[in-house]
N, C-alpha and C positions, 0 to 999 in steps of 0.2 A: 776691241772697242774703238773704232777708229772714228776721229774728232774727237773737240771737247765734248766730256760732260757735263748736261745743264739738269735743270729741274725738273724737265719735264719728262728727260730720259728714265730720270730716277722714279717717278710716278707711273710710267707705263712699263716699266721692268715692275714694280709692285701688283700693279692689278694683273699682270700677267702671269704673274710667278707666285704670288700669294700661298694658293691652293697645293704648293710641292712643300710649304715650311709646316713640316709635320707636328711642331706645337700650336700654330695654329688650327689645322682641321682637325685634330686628336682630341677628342672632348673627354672631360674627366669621368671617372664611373659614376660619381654621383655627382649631378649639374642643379644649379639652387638659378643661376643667372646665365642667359644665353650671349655670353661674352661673341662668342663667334659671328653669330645673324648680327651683333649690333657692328662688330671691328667691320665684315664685310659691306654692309651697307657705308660706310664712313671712306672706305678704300675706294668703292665705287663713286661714291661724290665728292671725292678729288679730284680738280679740274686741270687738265694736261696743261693748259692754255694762261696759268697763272704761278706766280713764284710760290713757292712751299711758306715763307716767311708772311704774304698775303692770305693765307689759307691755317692763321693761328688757332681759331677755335678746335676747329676739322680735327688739326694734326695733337690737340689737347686727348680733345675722346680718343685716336686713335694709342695715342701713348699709356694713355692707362690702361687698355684693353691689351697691348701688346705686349705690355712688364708683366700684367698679370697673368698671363696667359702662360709666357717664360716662365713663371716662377711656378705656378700650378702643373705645369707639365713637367718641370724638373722633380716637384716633389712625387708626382704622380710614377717615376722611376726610381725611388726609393724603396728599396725591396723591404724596408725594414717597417716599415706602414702598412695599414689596411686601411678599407675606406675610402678611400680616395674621393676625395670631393674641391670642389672650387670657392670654397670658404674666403674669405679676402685675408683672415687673420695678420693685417696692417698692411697690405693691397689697397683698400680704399683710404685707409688713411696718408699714405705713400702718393697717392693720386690727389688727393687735398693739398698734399706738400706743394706736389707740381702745379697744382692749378694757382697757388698764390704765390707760387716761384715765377711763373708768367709773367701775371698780374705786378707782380712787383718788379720786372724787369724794365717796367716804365721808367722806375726811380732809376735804374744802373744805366742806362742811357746817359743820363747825364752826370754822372761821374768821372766820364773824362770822355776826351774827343776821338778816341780808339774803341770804347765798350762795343763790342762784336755782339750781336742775336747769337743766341743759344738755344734757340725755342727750335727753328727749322733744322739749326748745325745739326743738332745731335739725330733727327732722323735722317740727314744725307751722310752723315757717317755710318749710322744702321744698313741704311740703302745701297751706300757706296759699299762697304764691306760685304755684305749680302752679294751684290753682282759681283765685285773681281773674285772674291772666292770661290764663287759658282761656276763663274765662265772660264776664269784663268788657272785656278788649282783644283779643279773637279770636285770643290766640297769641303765641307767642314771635317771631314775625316784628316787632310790634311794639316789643322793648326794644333801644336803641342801647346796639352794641358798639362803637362810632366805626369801622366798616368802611368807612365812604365817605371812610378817608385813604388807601384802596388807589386808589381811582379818579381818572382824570386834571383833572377840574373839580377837584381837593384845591389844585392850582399855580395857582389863584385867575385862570386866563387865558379867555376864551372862546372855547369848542370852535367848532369849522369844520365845517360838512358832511361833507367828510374824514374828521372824530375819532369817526364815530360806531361803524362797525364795530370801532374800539377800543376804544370805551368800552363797546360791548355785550361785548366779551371781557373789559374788564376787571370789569364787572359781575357776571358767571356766577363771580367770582372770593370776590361778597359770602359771610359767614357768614350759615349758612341755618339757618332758626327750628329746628329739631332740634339742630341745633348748639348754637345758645342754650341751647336747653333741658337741653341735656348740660352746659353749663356752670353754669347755674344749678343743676342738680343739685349739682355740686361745692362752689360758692360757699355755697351753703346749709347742707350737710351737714357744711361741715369750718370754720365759719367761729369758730367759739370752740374748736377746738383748742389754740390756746395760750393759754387760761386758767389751767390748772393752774401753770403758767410765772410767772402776770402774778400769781398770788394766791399762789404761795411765796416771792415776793419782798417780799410782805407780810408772812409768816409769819414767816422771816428776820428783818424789820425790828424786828418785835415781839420775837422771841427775844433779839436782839440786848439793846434794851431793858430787857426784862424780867433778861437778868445780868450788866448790870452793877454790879446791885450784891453781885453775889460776887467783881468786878473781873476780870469776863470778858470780855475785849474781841478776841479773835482768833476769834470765830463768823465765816466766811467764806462767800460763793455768790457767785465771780463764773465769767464764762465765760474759758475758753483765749483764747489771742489768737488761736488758728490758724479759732476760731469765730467773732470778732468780725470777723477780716477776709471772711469766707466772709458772715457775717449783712451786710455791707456793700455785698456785690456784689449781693445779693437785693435790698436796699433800690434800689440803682442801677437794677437791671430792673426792678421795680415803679414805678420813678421815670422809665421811660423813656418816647419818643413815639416816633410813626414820622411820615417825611415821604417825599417822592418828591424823588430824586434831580435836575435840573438846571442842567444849568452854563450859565455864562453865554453869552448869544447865543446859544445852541445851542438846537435843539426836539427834542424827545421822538420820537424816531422811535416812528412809527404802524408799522412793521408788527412790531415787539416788545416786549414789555409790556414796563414802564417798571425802575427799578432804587430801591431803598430804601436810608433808613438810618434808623436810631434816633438820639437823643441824649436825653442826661439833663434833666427838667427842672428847674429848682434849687428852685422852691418845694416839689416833692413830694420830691424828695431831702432837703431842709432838714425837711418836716411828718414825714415818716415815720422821717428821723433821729431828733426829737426825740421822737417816738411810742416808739420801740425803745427808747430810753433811761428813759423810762416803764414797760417791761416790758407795753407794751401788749400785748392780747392778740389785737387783731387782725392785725398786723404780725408777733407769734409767730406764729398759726398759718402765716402763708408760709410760713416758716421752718421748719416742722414737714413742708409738703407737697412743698418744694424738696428739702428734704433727705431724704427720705421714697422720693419718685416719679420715676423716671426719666424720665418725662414732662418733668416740667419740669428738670430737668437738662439735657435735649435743646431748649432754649430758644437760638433763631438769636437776636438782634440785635447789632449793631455796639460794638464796646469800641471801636472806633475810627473814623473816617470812611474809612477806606485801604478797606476794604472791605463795597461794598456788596449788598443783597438781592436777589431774584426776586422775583415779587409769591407765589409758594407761601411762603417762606420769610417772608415778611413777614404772611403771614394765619396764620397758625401763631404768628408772634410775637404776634399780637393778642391771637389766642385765647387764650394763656398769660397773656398778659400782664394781658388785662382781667379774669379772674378773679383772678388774685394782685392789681389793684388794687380788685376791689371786694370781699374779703375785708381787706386793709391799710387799707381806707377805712371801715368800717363803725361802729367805736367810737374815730374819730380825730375831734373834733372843728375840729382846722384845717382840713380838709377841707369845701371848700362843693360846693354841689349845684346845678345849673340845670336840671335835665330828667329824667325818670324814664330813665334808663338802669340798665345792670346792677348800678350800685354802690349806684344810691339805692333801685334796688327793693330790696336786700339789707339797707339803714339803714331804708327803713322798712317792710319788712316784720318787722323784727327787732324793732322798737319796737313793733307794733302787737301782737306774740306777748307779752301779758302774763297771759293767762289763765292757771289750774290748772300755776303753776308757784311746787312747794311750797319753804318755805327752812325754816331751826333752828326758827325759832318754831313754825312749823307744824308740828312733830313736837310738840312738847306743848301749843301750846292754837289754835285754829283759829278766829279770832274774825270773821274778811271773806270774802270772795270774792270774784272779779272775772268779768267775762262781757264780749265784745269781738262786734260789729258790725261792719259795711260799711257807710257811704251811699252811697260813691260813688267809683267808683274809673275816674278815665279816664289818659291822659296827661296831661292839663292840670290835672286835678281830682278831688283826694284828700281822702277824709271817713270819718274812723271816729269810733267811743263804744266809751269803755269806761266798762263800768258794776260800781260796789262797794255790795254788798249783806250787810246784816250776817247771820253765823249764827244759828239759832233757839240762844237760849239766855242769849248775850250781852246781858245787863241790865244790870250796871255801868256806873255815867255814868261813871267816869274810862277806863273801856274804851273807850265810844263816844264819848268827847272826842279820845284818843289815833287811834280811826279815821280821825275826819272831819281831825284835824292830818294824819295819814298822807298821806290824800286830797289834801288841801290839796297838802302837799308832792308829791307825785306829780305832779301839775300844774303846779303853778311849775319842778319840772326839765323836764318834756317841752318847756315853753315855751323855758324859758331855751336847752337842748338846740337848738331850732328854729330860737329867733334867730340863733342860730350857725353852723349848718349851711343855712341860707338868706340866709345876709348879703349885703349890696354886698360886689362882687366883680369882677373881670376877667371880661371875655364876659358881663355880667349883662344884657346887650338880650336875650340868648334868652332866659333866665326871662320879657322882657315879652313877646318875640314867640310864645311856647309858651304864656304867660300860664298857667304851675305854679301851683295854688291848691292850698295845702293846710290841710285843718282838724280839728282834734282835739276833740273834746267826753267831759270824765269827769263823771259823774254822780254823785252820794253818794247811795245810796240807803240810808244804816247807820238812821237814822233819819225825817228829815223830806229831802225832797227837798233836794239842793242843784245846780244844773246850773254846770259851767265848760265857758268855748270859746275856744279860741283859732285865730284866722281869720289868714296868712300868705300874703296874694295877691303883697306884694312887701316889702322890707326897708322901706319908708315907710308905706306901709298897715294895718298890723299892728293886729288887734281884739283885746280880749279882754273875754266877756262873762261875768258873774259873778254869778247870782242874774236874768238877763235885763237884766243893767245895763250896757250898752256901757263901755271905755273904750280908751284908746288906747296903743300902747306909750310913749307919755311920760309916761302916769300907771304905767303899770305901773313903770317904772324909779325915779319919782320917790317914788313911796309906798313901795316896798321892804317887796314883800310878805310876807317871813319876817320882819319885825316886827310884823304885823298883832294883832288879838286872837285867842287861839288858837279862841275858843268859835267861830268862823264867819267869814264875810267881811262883817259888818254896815258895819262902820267904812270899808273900802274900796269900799262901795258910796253910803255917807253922803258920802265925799271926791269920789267921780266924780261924784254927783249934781250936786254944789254947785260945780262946776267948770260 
């Protein structure tokens, strides 16, 4: 993919590529509404020649026809249904959400002078994700949904000559790259739904605030309890595993697939707990989709161990599940990451989406711009730039003092962000054995060149080069770089040198 990525890239990889995503041309057995003729006319009067964020209406219709379409094609591979049909069963009500989720993003604009557009974001994260997986890892067959806890090597024993015509049945049982793809549709497209949620409990906060000094203190926004306990059991499913049933001494009989259960695991019950208590918005939107889509209302796993799964019943559980946790997991920083699977591709395709997305400021003076790149994007080895270029115009030195700080900061969060979301961790041999490298390079192009990188092969390793000046993350921690001088990073490069 060489150059940056813009908009209009992502627009004409859509109409051109449209027709190969098999949930969309795949119409269901029994069709009530011609979702398809309407998404394609809608993809075709998208205009290459204007920003995604100017083309709100467009990218509305296209969103609901594209969730809905995901989700009917996913149920439509449920072997445990007959029927099949395109019913909306909370599809269209899901799509009302969205459409006065828009509508009201008017209000979140002014909430603070950073509120980023969400409405365009999340289809250049669709977009974006769609192309590097296509073109750089040949497909969705590539991203781990952890499917290989269906199959019988999961009971950590080894297979017998016997186990194999089992395990080839249990195999035929994995989720299949269309699938994926349908899922990552969903992940993508509904993943900041509960923003709205996460940033009026800010609004609130400040109202609050702001009267008491008329000695107003009874402003209220909390939830029912009849919601809290309901928001509890989502957290529980999103917090859930699956394993394969064995009792003791006993073997698995080969000639019928095996039996499942679920249980809760407590660190993500405990991270996502404390996430919703935050009013996080990633763990809202579940909450928006569970409550929303009959789909996942119709979610099997075990409230108890008394009764356990099929392996249909438990790939269904996946499916659901792994999408409501890589939606829960994307702006949850307790949450670590070892391996490009669904959740991380969702965190950092989401991070990487920082281009032509306008906030308060940018309605009245439009001083930067940003521009985002690829180097390299494999499973093991992840490499973007983003690059900030000042407006023709912008002369004032305390303007481009405030950019290059911007900058600055922009970076030191991505970093800090990383160290966190890449930290030592339980199961952290697969980070070595996958050997995940990931690396970020922003650019200051407001004035005089300024290059930052920060290199994350493993939580000990850690680079960051500054001006073309290595150092290490123990200088980074110990110099404490939002103290630095604000004119550039001279002083931090003077310290690493002399080190």
């Amino acid at each position: 993919m060489p150059g940056p990525v813009k908009d209009d890239d992502l627009i004409i990889w859509l109409k051109n590529n449209y027709q190969k995503i098999e949930f969309i041309v795949q119409p269901p057995d029994y069709q009530r509404v011609d979702r398809k003729e309407r998404l394609i006319g809608n993809i075709t009067n998208l205009k290459t020649d204007k920003k995604l964020y100017a083309q709100k209406d467009l990218l509305i219709e296209i969103w609901k026809d594209l969730v809905a379409m995901a989700v009917i094609y996913l149920k439509s591979k449920d072997k445990r249904e007959f029927f099949h049909d395109d019913g909306d069963y909370g599809i269209d009500q899901l799509g009302d959400f969205f459409q006065n989720y828009c509508d009201f993003e008017k209000i979140l604009y002014g909430n603070g002078d950073y509120y980023r557009d969400h409405v365009s974001h999340v289809f250049k994260v669709f977009l974006l994700g769609e192309k590097l997986v296509k073109e750089y890892l040949g497909g969705f067959s590539s991203i781990e949904v952890m499917d290989s806890k269906l199959l019988l090597n999961n009971l950590n024993q080894d297979l017998k000559e016997s186990d194999e015509d089992y395990q080839k049945r249990t195999e035929a049982k994995l989720i299949t790259a269309d699938e994926k793809e349908a899922m990552w549709c969903i992940v993508s497209l509904t993943h900041d739904l509960g923003y709205p949620t996460e940033v009026v409990n800010d609004i609130h906060d400040n109202l609050k605030n702001m009267l008491t000094i008329f000695n107003i203190q009874d402003v209220s926004y909390i939830l029912s309890q009849q919601s809290q306990m309901f928001n509890d059991s989502i957290v529980k499913l999103i917090s859930s595993d699956l394993k394969i049933v064995k009792k003791s001494g006993e073997e698995v009989d080969k000639k019928e697939p095996p039996e499942y259960i679920t249980h809760t695991q407590a660190k993500y019950y405990f991270k996502y707990s404390r996430s919703i208590e935050k009013w996080d918005h990633g763990v809202e939107s579940c909450i928006v989709l569970v409550k929303s889509l009959v789909y996942f209302l119709e979610t099997d796993y075990s409230i108890d161990e008394r009764k356990s799964m099929d392996i249909d019943d438990a790939r269904q559980f996946l499916i659901r599940q792994r999408i409501l946790r890589a939606i829960a997991s994307h702006n949850c920083d307790y949450i670590y990451h070892l391996k490009l699977d669904l959740s991380f591709l969702l965190r950092i395709i989401d991070e990487m989406q920082e281009w032509g997305r306008p906030n308060l400021n940018d309605l009245f003076i439009k001083t930067s711009d940003s521009s985002f790149s690829i180097d390299k994007f494999t499973k093991n080895d992840i490499e973007y730039t983003i690059r900030f270029s000042v407006i023709d115009g912008v002369t004032e030195a305390d303007d481009k003092k405030k950019l290059h700080n911007n900058i600055k900061n922009y970076f030191k969060r991505c970093a800090d962000k990383y160290i966190m979301i890449l930290r030592s961790a339980v199961d952290g041999k697969e980070r070595s054995e996958d050997k995940l490298i990931l690396t970020l390079n922003v650019v200051d192009e407001t004035e005089k060149e300024i290059k930052y990188k920060f290199k994350h092969p493993n939580p000990k390793d850690i680079e960051l080069h500054v001006k073309g000046i290595k150092s290490s993350a123990k200088d980074y921690v110990e110099i404490k770089l939002e103290q630095l001088n604000e004119d550039d990073w001279d002083n931090f490069c003077e310290i690493v040198q002399s080190n």
